[in-house]
C-alpha positions as CSV (number, residue, x, y, z in Angstrom):
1,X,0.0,0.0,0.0
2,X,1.0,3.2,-0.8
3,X,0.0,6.5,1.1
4,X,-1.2,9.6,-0.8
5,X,-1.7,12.6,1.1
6,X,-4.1,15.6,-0.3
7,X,-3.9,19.5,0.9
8,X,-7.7,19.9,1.2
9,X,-9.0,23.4,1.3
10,X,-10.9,23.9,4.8
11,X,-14.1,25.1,3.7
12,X,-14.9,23.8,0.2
13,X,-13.3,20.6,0.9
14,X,-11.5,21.0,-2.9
15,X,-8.1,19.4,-2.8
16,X,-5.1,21.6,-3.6
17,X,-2.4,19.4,-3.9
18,X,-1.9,15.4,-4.2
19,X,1.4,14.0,-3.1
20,X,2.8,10.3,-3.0
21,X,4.8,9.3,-0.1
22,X,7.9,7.7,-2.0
23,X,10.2,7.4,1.3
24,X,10.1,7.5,4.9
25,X,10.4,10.8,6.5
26,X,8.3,12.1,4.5
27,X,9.0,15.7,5.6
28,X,6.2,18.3,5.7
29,X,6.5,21.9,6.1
30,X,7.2,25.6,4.7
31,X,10.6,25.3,3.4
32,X,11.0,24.1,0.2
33,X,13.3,20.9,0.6
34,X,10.4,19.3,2.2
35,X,8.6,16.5,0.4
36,X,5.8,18.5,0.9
37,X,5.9,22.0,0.5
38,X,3.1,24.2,2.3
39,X,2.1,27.8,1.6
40,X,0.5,28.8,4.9
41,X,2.2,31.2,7.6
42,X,0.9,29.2,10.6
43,X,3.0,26.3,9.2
44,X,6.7,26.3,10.4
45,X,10.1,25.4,8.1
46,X,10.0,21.9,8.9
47,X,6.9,21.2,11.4
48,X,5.9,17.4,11.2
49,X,7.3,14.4,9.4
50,X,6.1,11.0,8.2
51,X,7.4,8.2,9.8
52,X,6.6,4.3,9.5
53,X,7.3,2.6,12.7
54,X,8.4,-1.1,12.8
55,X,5.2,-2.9,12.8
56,X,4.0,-0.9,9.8
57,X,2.1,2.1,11.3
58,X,2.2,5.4,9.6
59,X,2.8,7.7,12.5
60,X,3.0,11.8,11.6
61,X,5.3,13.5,14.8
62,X,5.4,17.1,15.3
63,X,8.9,19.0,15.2
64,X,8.5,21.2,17.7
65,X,6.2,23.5,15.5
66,X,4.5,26.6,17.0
67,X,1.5,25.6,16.4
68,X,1.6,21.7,16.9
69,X,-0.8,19.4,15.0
70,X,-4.4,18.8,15.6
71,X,-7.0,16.3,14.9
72,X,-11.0,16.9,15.3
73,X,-10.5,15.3,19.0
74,X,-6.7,16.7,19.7
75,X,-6.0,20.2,19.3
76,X,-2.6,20.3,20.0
77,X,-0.9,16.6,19.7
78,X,2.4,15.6,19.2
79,X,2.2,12.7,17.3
80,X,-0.7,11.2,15.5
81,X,-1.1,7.5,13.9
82,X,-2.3,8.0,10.5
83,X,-4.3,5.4,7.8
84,X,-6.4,6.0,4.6
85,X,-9.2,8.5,5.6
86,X,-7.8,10.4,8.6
87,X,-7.5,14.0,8.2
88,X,-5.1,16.3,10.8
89,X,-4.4,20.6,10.7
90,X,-1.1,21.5,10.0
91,X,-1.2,25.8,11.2
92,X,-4.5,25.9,8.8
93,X,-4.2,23.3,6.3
94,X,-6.3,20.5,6.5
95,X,-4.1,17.2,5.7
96,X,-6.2,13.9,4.3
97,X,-4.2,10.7,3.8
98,X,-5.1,7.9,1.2
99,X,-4.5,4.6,0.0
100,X,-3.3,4.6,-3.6
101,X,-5.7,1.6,-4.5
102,X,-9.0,3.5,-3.5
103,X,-11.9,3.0,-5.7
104,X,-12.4,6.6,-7.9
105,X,-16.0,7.8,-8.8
106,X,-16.7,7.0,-12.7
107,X,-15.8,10.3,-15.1
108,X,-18.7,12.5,-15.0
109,X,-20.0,12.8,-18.3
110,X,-19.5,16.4,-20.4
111,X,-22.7,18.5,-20.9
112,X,-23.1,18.2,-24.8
113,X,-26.0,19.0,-26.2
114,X,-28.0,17.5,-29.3
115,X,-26.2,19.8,-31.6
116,X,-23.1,17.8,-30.5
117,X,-24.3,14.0,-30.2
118,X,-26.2,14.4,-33.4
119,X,-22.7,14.0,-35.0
120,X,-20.4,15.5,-37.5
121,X,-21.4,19.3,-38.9
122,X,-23.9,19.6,-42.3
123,X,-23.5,22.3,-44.3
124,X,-26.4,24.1,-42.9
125,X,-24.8,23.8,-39.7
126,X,-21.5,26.0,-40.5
127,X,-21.0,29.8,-38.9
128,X,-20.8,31.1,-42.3
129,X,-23.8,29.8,-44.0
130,X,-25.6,30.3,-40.7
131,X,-24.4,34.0,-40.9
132,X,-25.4,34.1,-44.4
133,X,-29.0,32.7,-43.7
134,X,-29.4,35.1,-41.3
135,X,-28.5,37.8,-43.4
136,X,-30.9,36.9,-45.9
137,X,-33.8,36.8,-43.5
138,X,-33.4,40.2,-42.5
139,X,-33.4,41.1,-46.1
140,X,-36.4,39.4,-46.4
141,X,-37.8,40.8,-43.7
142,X,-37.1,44.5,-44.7
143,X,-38.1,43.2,-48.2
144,X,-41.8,42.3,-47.0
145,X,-42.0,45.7,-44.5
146,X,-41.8,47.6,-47.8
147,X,-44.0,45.2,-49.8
148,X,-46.5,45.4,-47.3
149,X,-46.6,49.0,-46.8
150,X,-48.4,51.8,-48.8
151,X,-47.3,55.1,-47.8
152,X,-44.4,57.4,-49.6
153,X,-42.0,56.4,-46.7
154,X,-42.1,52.6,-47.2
155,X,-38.8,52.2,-47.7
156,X,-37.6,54.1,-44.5
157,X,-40.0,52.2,-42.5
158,X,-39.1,49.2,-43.8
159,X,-35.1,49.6,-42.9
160,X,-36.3,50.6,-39.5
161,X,-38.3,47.6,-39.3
162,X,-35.1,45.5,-40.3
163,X,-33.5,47.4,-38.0
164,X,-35.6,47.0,-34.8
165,X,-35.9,43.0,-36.0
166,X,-31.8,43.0,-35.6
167,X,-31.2,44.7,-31.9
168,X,-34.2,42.1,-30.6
169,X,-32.8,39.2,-32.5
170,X,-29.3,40.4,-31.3
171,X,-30.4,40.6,-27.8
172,X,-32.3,37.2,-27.7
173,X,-29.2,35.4,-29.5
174,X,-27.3,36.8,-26.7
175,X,-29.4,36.0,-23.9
176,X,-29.3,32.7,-25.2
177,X,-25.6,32.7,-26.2
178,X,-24.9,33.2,-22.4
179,X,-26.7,30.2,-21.3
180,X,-25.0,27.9,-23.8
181,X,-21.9,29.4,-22.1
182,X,-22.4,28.9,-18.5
183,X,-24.3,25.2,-19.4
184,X,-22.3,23.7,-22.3
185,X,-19.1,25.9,-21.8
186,X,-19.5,26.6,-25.6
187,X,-21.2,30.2,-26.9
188,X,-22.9,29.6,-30.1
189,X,-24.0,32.8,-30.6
190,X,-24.2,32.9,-34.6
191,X,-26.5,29.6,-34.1
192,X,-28.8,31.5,-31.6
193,X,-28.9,34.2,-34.2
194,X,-29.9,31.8,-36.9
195,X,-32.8,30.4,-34.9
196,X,-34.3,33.3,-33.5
197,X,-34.7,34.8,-37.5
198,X,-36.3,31.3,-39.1
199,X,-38.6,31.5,-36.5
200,X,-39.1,35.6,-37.2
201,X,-39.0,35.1,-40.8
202,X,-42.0,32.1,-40.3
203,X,-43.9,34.2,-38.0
204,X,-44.0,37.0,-40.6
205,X,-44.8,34.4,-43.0
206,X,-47.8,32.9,-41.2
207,X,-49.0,36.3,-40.2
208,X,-48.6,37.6,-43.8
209,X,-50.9,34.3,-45.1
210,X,-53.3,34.8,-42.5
211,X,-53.9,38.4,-43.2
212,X,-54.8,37.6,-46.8
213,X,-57.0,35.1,-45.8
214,X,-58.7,37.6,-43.5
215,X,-58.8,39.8,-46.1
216,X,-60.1,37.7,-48.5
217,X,-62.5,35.5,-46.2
218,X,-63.5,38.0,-43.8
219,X,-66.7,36.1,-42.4
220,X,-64.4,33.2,-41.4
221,X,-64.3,34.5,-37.6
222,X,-61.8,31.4,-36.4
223,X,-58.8,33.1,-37.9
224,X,-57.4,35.0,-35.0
225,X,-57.6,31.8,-33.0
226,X,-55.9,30.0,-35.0
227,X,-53.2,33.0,-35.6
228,X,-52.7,32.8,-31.7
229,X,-52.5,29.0,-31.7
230,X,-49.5,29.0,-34.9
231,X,-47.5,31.6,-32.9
232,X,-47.9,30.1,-29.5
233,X,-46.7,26.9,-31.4
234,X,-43.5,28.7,-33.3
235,X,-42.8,30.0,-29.7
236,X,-42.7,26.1,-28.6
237,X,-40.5,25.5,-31.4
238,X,-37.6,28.3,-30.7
239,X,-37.9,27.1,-27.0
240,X,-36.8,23.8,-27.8
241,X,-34.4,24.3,-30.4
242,X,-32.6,27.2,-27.9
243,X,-32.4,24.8,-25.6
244,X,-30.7,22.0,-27.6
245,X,-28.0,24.2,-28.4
246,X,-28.2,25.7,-24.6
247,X,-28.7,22.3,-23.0
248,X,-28.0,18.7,-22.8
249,X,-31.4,18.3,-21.8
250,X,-33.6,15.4,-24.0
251,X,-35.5,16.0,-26.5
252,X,-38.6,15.1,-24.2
253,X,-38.0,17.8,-21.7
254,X,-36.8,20.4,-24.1
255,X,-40.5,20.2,-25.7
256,X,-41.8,20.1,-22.3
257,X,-39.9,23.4,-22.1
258,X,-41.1,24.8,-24.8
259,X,-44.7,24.1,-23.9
260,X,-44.7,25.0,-20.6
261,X,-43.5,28.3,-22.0
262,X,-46.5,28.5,-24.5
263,X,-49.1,27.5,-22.1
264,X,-47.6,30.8,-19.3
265,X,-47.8,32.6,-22.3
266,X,-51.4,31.9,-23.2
267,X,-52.4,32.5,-19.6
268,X,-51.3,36.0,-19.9
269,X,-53.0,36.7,-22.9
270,X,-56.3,35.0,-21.3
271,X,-55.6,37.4,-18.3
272,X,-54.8,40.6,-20.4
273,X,-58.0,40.1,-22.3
274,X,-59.7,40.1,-19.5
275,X,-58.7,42.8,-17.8
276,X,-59.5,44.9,-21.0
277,X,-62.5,45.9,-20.3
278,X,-63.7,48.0,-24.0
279,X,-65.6,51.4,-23.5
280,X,-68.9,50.9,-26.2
281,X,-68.1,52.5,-29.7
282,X,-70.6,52.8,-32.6
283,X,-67.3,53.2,-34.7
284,X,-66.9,50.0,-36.9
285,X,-63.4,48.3,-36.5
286,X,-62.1,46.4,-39.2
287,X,-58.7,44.3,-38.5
288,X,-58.4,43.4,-42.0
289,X,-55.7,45.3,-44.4
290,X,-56.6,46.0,-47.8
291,X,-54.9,44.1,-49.8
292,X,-53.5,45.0,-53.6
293,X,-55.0,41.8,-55.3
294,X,-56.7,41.5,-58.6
295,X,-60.3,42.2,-58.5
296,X,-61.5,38.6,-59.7
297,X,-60.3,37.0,-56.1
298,X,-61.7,40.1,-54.4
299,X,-65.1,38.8,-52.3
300,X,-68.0,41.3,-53.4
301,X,-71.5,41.5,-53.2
302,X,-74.5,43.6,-56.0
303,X,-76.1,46.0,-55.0
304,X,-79.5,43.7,-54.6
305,X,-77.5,41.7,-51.7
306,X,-75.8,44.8,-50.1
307,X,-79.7,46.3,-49.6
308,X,-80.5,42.8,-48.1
309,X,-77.9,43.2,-45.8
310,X,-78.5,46.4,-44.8
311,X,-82.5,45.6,-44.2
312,X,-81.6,42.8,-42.1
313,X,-79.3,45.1,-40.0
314,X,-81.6,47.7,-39.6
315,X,-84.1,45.9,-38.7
316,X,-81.9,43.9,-36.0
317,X,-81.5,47.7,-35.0
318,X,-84.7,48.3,-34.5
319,X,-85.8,45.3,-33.0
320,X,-83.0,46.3,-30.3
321,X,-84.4,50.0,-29.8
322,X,-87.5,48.5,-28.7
323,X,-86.9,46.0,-26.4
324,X,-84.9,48.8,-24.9
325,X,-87.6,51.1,-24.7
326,X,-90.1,48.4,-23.0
């Protein structure tokens, strides 16, 4: 058997220092000749040695230090019989002896997340087609802003659009960035970057399609539900994908995650809608945009059914006015 003796830091119980004991004395102490060499003050020159007695014991003897050596039941002892486990205080360092042939923990394993066990890097998975993907979805964004938009200053409103898209995606990558840092010890910033804009660019997609459909089928009232519903599930989506390149968490819980998130979400909106409690306005509200599209796709009604329509509304009205009169 051979001894091993570990300078363990007092409080966090980390070990400093690991050294074999190749030869009897094993010296101990502040000067450096000393088989083991400590940096504390308390701890004189030469202040204890090793020693293995005939029958085999591992005894550690004091050298007339100032401050002796101590044990959790002797403060100040002399000499002190050592074996694999016992731990004495030399001035303020905390000694543990060992038996070389002691059973280790296994290796713990390293946090990689599904980016990293799904194997070696695609194409789509490189920093500069990632950059260049993200690129072209803020172009595409500030490409639809204008598109989308009527008025003489179009353009400048869609560059501030593509602006304002790049400081939140910049901030959210980072966010995100920071906890793929302090989890996975690995930054991935551009990556971050790259989700959060597919999932912009698909919500500006899906919001773009359902605003023609409004448009175009504007007695369908189930729309905005089901806007609420695609958005709450692209927010699922980003969640999860964040978190397997933040996380080594499984693919389970990461959609759990991204749920979870989701469902808070809804809540709010529940809440929020509420709470807004809607003075009474005889101002009709339309949601819907006009649209530029050809006048064949264009839902209309003749004149013959607009007068129907307005009969039937007006007599709804009236019908109301009385029962309120009663």
């Amino acid at each position: 058997m051979a001894m091993i003796v570990e300078v363990v830091h007092g409080r966090s119980g980390e070990v400093r220092q690991r050294v074999r004991v190749e030869a009897f004395p094993f010296a101990i102490g502040r000067a450096l000749d000393n088989a083991l060499v400590l940096d504390d003050p308390h701890v004189d020159a030469r202040h204890a040695r090793l020693v293995q007695e005939e029958d085999g014991a591992l005894v550690v003897e004091d050298l007339g230090s100032v401050n002796k050596l101590a044990t959790a039941t002797h403060p100040l002892a002399e000499r002190i019989r050592v074996r694999p486990g016992t731990e004495i205080t030399v001035g303020r360092t905390t000694l543990r002896f060992r038996d070389d042939s002691e059973a280790v923990p296994p290796a713990i394993p390293l946090h990689r997340s599904a980016a990293d066990a799904a194997g070696p890097q695609r194409w789509h998975q490189r920093t500069t087609v990632r950059l260049a993907l993200s690129a072209a979805a803020l172009a595409l964004i500030a490409l639809h802003g204008w598109l989308d938009n009527y008025e003489r200053a179009g353009a400048t409103q869609a560059l501030l659009l593509a602006l304002g898209v790049t400081v939140l995606s910049l901030g959210w990558a980072g966010v995100w960035a920071a906890v793929a840092r302090a989890v996975i010890g690995q930054f991935r910033f551009v990556t971050h970057l790259f989700i959060t804009l597919v999932i912009a660019v698909a919500a500006m997609a899906y919001t773009s399609l359902s605003g023609w459909a409004e448009f175009l089928l504007p007695s369908l009232g189930i729309l905005g539900g089901i806007e609420v519903a695609a958005n709450l599930a692209l927010l699922a989506v980003a969640i999860a994908w964040h978190l397997a390149n933040a996380s080594s968490l499984s693919a389970r819980r990461r959609w759990r995650a991204g749920a979870t998130t989701s469902a808070v979400v809804l809540a709010l909106i529940g809440l929020f809608a509420l709470a807004d409690d809607e003075p009474f306005t005889d101002v009709p509200e339309f949601s819907a945009v006009i649209k530029a599209a050809p006048v064949a796709i264009v839902p209309k009604a003749s004149v013959a059914e607009f007068g129907a329509e307005l009969a039937a509304l007006k007599a709804e009205v009236d019908a109301l006015r009385s029962e309120a009169a009663r």
